[in-house]
C-alpha positions in Angstrom: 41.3 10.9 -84.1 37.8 9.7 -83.1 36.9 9.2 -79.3 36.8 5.1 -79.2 40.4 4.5 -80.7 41.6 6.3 -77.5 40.7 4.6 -75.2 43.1 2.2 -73.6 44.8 1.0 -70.4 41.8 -0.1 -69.0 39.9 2.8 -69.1 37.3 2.2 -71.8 34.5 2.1 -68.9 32.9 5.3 -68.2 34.4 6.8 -65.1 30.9 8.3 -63.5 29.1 6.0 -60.8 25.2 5.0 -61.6 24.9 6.5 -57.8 26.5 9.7 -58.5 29.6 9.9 -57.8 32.2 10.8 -60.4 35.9 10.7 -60.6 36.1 6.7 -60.3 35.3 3.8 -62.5 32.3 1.8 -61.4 33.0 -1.2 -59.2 30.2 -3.3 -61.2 32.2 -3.2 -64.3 35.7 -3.9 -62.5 35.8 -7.4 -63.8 36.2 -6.0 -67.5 39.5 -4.2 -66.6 42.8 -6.0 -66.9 43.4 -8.1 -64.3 47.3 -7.0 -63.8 46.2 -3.3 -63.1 45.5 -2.5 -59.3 42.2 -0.8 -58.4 44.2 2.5 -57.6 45.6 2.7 -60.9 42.1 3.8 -62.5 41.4 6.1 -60.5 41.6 10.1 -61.2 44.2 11.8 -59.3 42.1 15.1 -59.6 38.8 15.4 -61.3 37.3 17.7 -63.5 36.3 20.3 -61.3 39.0 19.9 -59.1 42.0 22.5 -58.6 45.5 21.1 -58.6 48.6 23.2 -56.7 49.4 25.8 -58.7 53.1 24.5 -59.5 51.3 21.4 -60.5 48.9 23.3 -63.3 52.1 24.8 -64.8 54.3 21.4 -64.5 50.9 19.8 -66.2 50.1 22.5 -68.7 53.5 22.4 -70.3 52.9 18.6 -70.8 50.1 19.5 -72.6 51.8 22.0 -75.0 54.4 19.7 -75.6 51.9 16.7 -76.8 50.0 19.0 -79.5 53.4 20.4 -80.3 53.8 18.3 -83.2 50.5 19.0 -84.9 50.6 23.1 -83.8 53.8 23.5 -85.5 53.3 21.0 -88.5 50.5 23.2 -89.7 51.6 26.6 -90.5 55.6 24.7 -92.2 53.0 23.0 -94.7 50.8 25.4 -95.1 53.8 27.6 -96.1 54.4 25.4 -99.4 51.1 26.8 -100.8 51.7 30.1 -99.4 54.9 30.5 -101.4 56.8 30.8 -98.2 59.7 28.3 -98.3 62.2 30.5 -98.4 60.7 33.1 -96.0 61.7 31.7 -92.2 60.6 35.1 -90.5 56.9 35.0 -91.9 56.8 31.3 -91.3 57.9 32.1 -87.7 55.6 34.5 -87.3 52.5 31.9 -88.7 53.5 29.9 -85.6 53.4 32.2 -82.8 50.0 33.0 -84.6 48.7 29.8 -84.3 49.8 29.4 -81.0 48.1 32.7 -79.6 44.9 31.7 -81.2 45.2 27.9 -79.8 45.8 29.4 -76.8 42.4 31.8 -76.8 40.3 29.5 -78.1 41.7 26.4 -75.0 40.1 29.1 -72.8 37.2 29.9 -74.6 36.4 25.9 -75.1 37.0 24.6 -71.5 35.4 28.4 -70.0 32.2 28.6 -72.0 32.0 25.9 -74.5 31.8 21.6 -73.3 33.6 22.4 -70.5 35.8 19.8 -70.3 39.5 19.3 -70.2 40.1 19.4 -73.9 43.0 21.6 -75.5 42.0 23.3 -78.8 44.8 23.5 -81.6 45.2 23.5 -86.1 43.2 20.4 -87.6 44.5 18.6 -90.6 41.0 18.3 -91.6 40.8 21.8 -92.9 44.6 21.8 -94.0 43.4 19.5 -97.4 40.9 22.1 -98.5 43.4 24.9 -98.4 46.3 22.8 -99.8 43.4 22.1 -102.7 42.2 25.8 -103.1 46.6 26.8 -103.2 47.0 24.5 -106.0 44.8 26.1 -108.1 45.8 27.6 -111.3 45.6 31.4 -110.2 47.3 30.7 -106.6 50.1 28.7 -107.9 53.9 29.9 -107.0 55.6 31.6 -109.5 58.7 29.7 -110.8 61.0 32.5 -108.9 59.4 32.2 -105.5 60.9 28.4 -105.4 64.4 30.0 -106.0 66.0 31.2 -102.8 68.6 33.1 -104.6 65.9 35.1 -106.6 63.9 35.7 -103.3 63.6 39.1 -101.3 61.5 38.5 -98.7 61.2 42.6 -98.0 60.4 43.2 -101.2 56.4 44.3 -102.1 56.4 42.1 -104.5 57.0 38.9 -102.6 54.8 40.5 -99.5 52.0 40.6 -102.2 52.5 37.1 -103.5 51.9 35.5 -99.8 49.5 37.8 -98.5 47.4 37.9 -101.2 47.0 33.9 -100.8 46.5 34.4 -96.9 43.8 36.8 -97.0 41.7 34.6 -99.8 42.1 31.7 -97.3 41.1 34.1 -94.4 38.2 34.8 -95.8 37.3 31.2 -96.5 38.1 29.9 -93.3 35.6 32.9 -91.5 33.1 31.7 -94.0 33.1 28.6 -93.8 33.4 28.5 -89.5 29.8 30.4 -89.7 28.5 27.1 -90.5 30.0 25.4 -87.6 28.4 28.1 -85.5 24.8 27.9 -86.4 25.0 24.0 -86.6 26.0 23.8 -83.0 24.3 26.6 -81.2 21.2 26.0 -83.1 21.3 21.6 -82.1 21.6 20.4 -85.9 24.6 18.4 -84.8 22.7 15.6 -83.6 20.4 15.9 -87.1 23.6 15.5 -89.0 25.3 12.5 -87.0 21.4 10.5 -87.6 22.9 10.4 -91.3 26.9 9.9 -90.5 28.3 6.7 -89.4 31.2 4.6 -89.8 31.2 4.2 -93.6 31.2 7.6 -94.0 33.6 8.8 -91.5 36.1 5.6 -92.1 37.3 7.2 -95.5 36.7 10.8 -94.7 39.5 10.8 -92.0 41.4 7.8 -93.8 42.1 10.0 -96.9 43.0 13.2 -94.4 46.3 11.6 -94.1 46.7 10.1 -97.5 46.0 12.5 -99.7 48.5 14.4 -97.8 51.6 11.8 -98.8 52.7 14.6 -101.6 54.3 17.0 -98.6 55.0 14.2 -96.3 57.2 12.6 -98.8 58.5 16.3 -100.2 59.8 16.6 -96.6 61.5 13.3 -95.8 63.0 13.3 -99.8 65.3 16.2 -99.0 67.7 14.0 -97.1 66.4 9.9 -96.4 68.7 9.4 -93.9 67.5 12.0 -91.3 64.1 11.4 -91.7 64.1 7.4 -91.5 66.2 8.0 -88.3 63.5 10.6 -87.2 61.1 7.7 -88.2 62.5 5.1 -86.3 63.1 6.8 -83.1 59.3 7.8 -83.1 58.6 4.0 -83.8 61.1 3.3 -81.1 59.7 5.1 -78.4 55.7 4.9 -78.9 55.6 1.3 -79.6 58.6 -1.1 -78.6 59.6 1.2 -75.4 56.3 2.7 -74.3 56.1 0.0 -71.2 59.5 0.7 -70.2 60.2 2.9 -67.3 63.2 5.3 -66.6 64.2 6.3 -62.7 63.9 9.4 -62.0 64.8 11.2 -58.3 61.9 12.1 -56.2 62.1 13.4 -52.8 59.7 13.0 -50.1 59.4 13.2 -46.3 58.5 9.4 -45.2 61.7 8.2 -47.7 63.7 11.2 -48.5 65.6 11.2 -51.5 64.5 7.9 -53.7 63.7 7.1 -57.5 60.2 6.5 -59.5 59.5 4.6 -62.4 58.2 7.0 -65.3 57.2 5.9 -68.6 58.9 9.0 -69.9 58.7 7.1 -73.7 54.8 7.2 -73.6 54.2 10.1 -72.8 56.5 12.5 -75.1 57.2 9.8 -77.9 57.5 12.5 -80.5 58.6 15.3 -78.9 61.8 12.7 -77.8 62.2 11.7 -81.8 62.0 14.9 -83.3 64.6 16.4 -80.2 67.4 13.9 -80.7 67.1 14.1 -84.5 67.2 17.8 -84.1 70.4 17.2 -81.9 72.1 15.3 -84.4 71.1 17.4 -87.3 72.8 20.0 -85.2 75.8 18.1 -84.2 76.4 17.6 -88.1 75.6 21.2 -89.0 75.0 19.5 -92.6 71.5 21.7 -92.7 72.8 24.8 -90.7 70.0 24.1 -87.8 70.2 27.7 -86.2 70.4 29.8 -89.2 70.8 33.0 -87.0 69.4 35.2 -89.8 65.9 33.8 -88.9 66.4 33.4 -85.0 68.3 36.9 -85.1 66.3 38.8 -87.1 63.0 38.0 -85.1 61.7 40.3 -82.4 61.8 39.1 -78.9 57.9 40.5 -78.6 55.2 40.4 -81.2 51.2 40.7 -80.3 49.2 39.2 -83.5 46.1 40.9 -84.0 42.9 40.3 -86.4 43.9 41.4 -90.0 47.9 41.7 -89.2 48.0 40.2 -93.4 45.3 42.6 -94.5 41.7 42.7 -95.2 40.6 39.1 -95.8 39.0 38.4 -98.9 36.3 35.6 -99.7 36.1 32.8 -102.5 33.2 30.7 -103.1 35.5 27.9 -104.1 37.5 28.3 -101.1 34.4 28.6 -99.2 33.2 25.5 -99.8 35.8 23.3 -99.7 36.0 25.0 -96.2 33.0 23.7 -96.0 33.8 20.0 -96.1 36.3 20.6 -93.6 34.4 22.2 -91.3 31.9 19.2 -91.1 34.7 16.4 -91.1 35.8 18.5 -88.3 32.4 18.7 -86.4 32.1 14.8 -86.3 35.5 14.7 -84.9 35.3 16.6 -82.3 31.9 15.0 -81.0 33.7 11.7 -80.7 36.9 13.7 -79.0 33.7 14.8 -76.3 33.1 11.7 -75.1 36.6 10.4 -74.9 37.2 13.0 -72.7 34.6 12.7 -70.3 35.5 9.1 -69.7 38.8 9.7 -69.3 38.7 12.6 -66.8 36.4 11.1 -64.6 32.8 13.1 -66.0 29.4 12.1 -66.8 28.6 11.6 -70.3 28.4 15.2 -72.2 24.9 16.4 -72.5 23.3 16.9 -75.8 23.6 21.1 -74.5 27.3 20.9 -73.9 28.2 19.1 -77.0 25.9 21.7 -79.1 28.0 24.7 -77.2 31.2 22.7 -77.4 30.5 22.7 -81.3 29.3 26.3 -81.3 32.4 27.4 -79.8 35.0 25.2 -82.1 33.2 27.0 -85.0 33.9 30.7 -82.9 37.3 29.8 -82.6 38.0 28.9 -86.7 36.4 32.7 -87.3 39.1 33.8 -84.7 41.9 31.7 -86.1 40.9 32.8 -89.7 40.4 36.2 -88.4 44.1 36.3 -87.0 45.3 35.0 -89.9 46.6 31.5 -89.5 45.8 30.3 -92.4 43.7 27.2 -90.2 41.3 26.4 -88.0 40.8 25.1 -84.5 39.5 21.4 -83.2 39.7 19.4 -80.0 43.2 17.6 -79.9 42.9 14.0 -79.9 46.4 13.4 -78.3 45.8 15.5 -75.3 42.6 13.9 -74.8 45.0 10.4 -74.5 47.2 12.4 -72.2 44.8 12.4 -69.5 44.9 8.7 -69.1 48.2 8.6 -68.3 48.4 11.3 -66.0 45.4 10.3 -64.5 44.8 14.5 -63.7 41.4 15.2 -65.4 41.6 18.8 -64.0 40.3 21.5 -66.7 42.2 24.0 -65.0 45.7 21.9 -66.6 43.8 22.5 -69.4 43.4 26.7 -68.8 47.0 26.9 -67.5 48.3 25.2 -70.7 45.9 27.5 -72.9 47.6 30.7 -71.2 51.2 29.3 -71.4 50.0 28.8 -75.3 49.3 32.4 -75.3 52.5 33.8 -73.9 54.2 31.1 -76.5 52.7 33.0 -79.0 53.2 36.5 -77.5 57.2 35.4 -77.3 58.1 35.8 -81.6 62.0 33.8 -81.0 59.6 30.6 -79.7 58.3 30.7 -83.1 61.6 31.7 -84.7 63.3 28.2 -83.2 60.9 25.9 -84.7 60.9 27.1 -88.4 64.8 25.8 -87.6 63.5 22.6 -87.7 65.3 20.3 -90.6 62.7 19.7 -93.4 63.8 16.0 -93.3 63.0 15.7 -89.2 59.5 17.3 -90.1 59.4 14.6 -93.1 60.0 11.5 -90.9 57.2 13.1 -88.2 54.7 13.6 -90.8 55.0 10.4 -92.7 54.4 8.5 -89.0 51.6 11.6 -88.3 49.6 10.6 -91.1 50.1 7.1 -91.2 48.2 7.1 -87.8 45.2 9.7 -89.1 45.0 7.2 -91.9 44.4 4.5 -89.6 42.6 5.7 -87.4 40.0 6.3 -89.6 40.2 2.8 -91.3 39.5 1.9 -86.9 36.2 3.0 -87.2 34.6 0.2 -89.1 35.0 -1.9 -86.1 31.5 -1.0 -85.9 30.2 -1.8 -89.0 29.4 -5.5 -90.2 32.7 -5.6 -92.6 32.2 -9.2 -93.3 29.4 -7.6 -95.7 29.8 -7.4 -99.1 28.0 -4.1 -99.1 30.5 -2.0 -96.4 33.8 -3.5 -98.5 32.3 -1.9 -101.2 31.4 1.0 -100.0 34.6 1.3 -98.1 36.7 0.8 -100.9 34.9 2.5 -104.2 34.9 5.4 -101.6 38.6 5.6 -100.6 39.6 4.5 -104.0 37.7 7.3 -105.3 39.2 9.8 -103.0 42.7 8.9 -104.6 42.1 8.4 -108.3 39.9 11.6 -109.0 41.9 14.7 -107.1 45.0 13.2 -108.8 43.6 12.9 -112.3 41.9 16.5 -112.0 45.2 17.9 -110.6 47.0 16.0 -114.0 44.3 17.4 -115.9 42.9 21.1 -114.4 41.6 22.4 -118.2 39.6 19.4 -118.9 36.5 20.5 -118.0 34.6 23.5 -118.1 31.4 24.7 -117.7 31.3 28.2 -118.7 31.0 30.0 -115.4 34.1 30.8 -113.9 32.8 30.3 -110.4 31.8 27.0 -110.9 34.4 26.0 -112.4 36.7 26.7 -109.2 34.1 25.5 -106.6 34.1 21.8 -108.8 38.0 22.4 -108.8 38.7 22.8 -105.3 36.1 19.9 -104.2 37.6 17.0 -106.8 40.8 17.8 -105.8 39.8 17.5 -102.2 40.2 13.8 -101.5 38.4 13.8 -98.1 35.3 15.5 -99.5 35.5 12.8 -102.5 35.4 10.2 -100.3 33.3 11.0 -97.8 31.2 12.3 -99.9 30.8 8.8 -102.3 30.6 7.1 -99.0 28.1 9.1 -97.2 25.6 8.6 -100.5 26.4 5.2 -101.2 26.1 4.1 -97.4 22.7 6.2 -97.3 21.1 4.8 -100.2 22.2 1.1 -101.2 19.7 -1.2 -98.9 21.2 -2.2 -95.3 20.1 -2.8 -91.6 21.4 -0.5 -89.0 23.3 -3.3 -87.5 24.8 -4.0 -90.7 25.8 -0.4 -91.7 27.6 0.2 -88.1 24.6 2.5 -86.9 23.9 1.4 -83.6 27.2 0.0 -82.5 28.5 3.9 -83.4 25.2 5.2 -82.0 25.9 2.9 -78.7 29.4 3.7 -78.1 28.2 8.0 -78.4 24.7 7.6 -77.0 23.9 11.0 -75.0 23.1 9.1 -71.6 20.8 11.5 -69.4 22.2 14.1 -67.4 20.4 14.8 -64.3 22.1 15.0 -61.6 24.2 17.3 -59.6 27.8 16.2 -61.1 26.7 17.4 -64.4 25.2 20.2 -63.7 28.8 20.7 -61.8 30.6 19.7 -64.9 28.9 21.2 -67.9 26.4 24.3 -66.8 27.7 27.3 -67.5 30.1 29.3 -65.2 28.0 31.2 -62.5 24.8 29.5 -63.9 24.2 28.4 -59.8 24.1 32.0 -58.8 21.8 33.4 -61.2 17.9 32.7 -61.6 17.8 33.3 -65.1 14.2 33.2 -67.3 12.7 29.9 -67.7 12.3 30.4 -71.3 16.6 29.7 -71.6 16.0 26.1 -71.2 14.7 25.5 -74.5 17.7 27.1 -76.1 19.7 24.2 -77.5 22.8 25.4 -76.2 21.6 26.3 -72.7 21.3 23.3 -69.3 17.9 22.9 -68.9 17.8 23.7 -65.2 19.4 27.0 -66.4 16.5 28.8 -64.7 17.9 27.9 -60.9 20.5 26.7 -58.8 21.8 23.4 -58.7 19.7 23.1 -55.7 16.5 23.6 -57.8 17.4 21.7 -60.8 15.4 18.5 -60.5 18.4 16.2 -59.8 18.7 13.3 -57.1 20.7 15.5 -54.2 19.9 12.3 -51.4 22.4 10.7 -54.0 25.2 13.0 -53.6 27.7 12.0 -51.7 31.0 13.8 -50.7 34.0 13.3 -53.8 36.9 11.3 -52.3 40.1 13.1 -52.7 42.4 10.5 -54.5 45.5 10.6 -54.0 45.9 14.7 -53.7 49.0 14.2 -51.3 51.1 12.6 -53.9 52.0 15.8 -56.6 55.6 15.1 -56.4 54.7 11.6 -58.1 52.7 13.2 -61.3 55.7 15.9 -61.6 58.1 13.2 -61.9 55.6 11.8 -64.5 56.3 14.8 -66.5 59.8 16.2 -65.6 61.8 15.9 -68.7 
C-alpha cells in the first residue's frame, strides 16, 4: 500500500544517476544490493520515456490488467451487498465493466497529464469503508425481501428503485467529496498536510482499511469453507513458498532457435493463478453452477457506460464526509505509490509540481468514477507499481496500452458478465488474504517511528483499538444518541462507524499533541525516505513536464502555479538545467523482447 513496503529485490536505491543519467541504479550504492544478483539484473529493460514494440505494449499491458484484476473486480461484488444487489448478477456485471471503463480513462488521464509516470489507476478500498458505513445506515438498509432470491425481480421498478436510489446518494458523495482532492492538489496543500501526517497516523488508518472489512471477507468465505481455504492456500502457495521457483517455458530465437527460459510465472500472477484453478474446480464440481447462463446469456455483447446511466446523483452531507476521510487516506497513499514508482522505473524523484498534478488528477478521476456511477473512486495501484520490478519495463506507454485495453474491457458487457460468475467462496478466500496484507501493510509503516517508545505503542494501539470497539458498538447501538438535528445525527453516524476515520483520526491527534521529538514520532525517517530531492535537470523535465511543454513558450507567470514545471515558460533547452551533463541513455537490453514476453505468457 505505501511506497517503502514495495520495494524489494534489490531495488530500494533510486534508479537516477547523480550525473544525469536515468534508467540505472547508481554504481556508488552497488555494494548495498544483494550480492547474488548480477549488475544486469537491476537494470531497466526500457525506461520511462521509452517506447517498447508495439506487440510488447499489448503483451505488457494485459499483465497489468491482470495484477489489479483482483482489486477492480472485488470492488463493485462488495459494494453490491450494500447496494441490495446480491441477487441481481446483470447490474453487478454491468458495475464492473463500469469500473473498468472509468479505470481505464482515468490510467490515461494520470500517466498523460497528471505525475506522469507509469502508474495504473483503479477502485481503492480506502473509500469502499465510508460507503459500506453510509449503506448500513438505518434509511439505506435492504429490505428483508431483497435478501430472498425467490422474492426478487430484478425488472421490476421497485427493485430498480431500491439500488439506484442507494447509487445515486453515493454518487453524489463520491463527486463531493473528490472536489477536495482537486483543490488540495492543484492548489499544493498536499505537502501542508503530510507536515502533520506521519507514521502514527497513517499505521492505523490503512491498518483498519482491511480490518474493519473482516464482516464481508468472512460473509464470503462462510458460504462454503472448503473452497475458500483451498482458494486461500493456493494464493499462499504461489506468492510466498513458490514465488523463487521458475517454470520453463519455449522461447525461440535466431542464435539458439527453439530453447526454454526460466519464468517466475508464481510471482508475478500469484492471485490471478489461485483464484483460476479454484474457479476451475468449482466448475468441475458444478456444486455452485459457475456459468449461470441467465447472467452470461442475458448480457449484451456491447454496452458504452455513460455519466448518470443510474440517474441524477443526489448529495448527503453524511455521505459527504465520510467521503471525505477517504479521500485524504487516499491522498497520502498515493504520494507514497509516487515515489515507489519512480524508483522502480528508472525516474528521478517526482517533483513537488508532478506530485501536486498527480494528486489533482486522482481527485478528477473520483468525480469521473462517481460521475459514471461506480459507486467508487480511483487511486494509484500499489501492485502494479511492484510489477515493474519484475519486469524490469518502466515504459508509461505499458501503462497507456493497459489503460485502453481497460477501456475496451469495459466497452465488452460479457467480460463483466464472467466475473460476477465468480463463487462467493473463491472471492471469500481472495479477500480474507487481500485484507490481511492492507492490514499489514499499514502496521509496516512504523518501521519509522521509534516503537520501543512508550508513547508510539500507545498511540498505536488506543488508536487501532479504537477503530474496532466504537463503529461496532455504534452499529450494535444506532438509536443511542441523538442530538436533535437530523443531519448531524447521520454525519456522526457515518464517521463512528467508519473505523479508518476513528483511528486515524485518534492517532493523528494524539501523535500531534502528546510531547515527542521528530526522531521519536517517525517524522524524519518518513520525511527522509519521501523527501522531494530537486529536479533540475533535463531527465525530469523529460519525465514529468507536461506533454508539448518543450514546444511552447508559454508566459512566465505559469511557473508559480503549483501544478505547473517551473521552466514551463521555455524549452528544455532554456530551462536552467546542467545540459554538459547529459549524456546519451544506453539502450538496455532492447533486443531481447522475446525474453519479457515469456515473462508474461501465461
Amino acid at each position: 500500500i505505501m511506497a517503502p513496503e514495495k520495494e524489494s529485490n534489490g531495488l530500494e536505491n533510486y534508479a537516477f544517476s547523480l550525473d544525469g543519467h536515468f534508467c540505472e541504479l547508481p554504481d556508488a550504492k552497488s555494494e548495498e544490493l544483494d550480492s547474488s544478483l548480477d549488475e544486469d539484473d537491476n537494470k531497466l529493460v526500457y525506461c520511462v520515456t521509452d517506447v517498447p514494440p508495439w506487440y510488447l505494449c499489448i503483451i505488457l499491458g494485459i499483465q497489468h490488467c491482470l495484477t489489479a484484476f483482483g482489486g477492480i473486480i472485488a470492488i463493485p461484488l462488495i459494494l453490491s451487498q450494500g447496494l441490495c444487489l446480491q441477487h441481481d448478477g446483470l447490474t453487478q456485471s454491468h458495475f464492473i465493466s463500469t469500473i473498468f471503463f472509468v479505470s481505464g480513462l482515468c490510467t490515461l488521464l494520470q500517466v498523460t497529464f497528471g505525475v506522469r509516470l507509469p502508474i495504473l489507476q483503479g477502485g481503492t478500498f480506502t473509500l469502499l469503508a465510508p460507503s459500506m458505513a453510509m449503506l448500513s445506515m438505518p434509511e439505506w438498509t435492504c429490505p428483508a425481501w431483497t435478501q430472498n432470491a425467490s422474492l426478487v425481480n430484478t425488472s421490476s421498478p421497485e427493485f430498480i428503485d431500491v439500488w439506484q436510489s442507494r447509487i445515486r446518494a453515493l454518487q453524489g458523495s463520491i463527486m463531493v467529496g473528490s472536489l477536495f482532492q482537486v483543490f488540495v492538489g492543484f492548489s499544493g496543500l498536499i505537502g501542508l498536510f503530510l507536515r502533520f501526517i506521519g507514521p502514527l497516523t497513517i499505521a492505523p488508518t490503512i491498518s483498519l482499511i482491511g480490518l474493519s472489512l473482516f464482516d464481508s471477507a468472512g460473509t464470503s468465505a462462510g458460504n462454503h469453507w472448503g473452497i475458500s481455504s483451498m482458494t486461500t492456500a493456493l494464493i499462499i502457495l504461489f506468492s510466498q513458498y513458490l514465488r523463487h521457483i521458475p517454470v520453463p517455458f519455449p522461447k525461440y530465437s535466431k542464435a539458439k532457435k527453439l530453447h526454454t527460459t526460466r519464468v517466475y510465472v508464481f510471482q508475478i500472477l500469484p492471485v490471478l493463478l489461485g483464484i483460476t484453478f479454484s474457479w476451475l474446480i468449482c466448475y468441475i464440481l458444478t456444486s455452485f453452477n459457475v456459468f449461470p447462463g441467465d447472467v452470461i446469456g442475458q448480457a449484451s455483447w456491447f454496452s458504452f457506460p455513460y455519466p448518470g446511466q443510474w440517474g441524477k446523483p443526489t448529495v448527503s452531507l453524511a455521505g459527504v464526509v465520510g467521503i471525505l476521510a477517504g479521500v485524504i487516506s487516499s491522498m497520502i497513499e498515493s504520494v507514497g505509490d509516487y515515489h515507489a514508482c519512480a524508483r522502480l522505473s528508472g525516474a528521478p524523484p517526482p517533483p513537488k509540481h508532478a506530485i501536486n498534478r498527480g494528486i489533482g488528477v486522482e481527485g478528477l478521476g473520483c468525480l469521473l468514477a462517481g460521475a459514471w456511477g461506480t459507486g467508487n473512486g480511483t487511486t494509484s495501484y500499489s501492485e502494479n507499481v511492484g510489477a515493474l520490478g519484475i519486469t524490469k519495463v518502466g515504459s508509461r506507454m505499458v501503462i497507456v496500452t493497459s489503460g485502453v485495453l481497460m477501456i475496451i474491457m469495459g466497452l465488452f458487457a460479457k467480460v463483466g458478465a464472467i466475473f460476477t460468475t465468480i463463487p462467493s467462496p473463491v472471492l471469500g478466500g481472495m479477500l480474507m488474504v487481500m485484507f490481511g496484507v492492507i492490514s499489514a501493510a499499514g502496521v509496516s509503516t512504523l518501521q519509522y517511528a521509534d516503537m520501543n517508545s512508550s508513547r508510539n505503542i500507545f498511540i498505536f494501539g488506543f488508536s487501532i483499538f479504537s477503530g474496532l470497539v466504537i463503529p461496532n458498538w455504534i452499529m450494535k447501538n444506532p438509536n443511542s444518541f441523538a442530538t436533535g438535528v437530523t443531519e448531524l445525527d447521520q454525519v456522526l453516524q457515518v464517521l463512528l462507524t467508519t473505523s479508518m476515520f476513528v483511528g486515524g483520526f485518534l492517532g493523528f491527534i494524539l501523535d500531534n499533541t502528546i510531547p515527542g521529538s521528530k526522531h521519536e514520532r517517525g517524522i524524519l525517517a518518513w520525511n527522509k525516505a519521501h523527501e522531494d530531492d530537486s529536479c533540475n535537470t533535463l531527465e525530469c523535465g523529460e519525465v514529468y513536464n507536461l506533454p508539448f511543454s518543450n514546444r511552447f513558450r508559454w508566459p512566465s507567470w505559469l511557473r508559480y502555479i503549483p501544478f505547473c514545471p517551473p521552466d514551463v515558460s521555455g524549452s528544455l533547452d532554456g530551462s536552467g538545467a546542467d545540459t554538459s551533463s547529459l549524456e546519451t541513455k544506453q539502450q538496455l537490453g532492447h533486443s531481447e523482447p522475446a525474453q519479457i514476453i515469456c515473462s508474461v505468457s501465461l
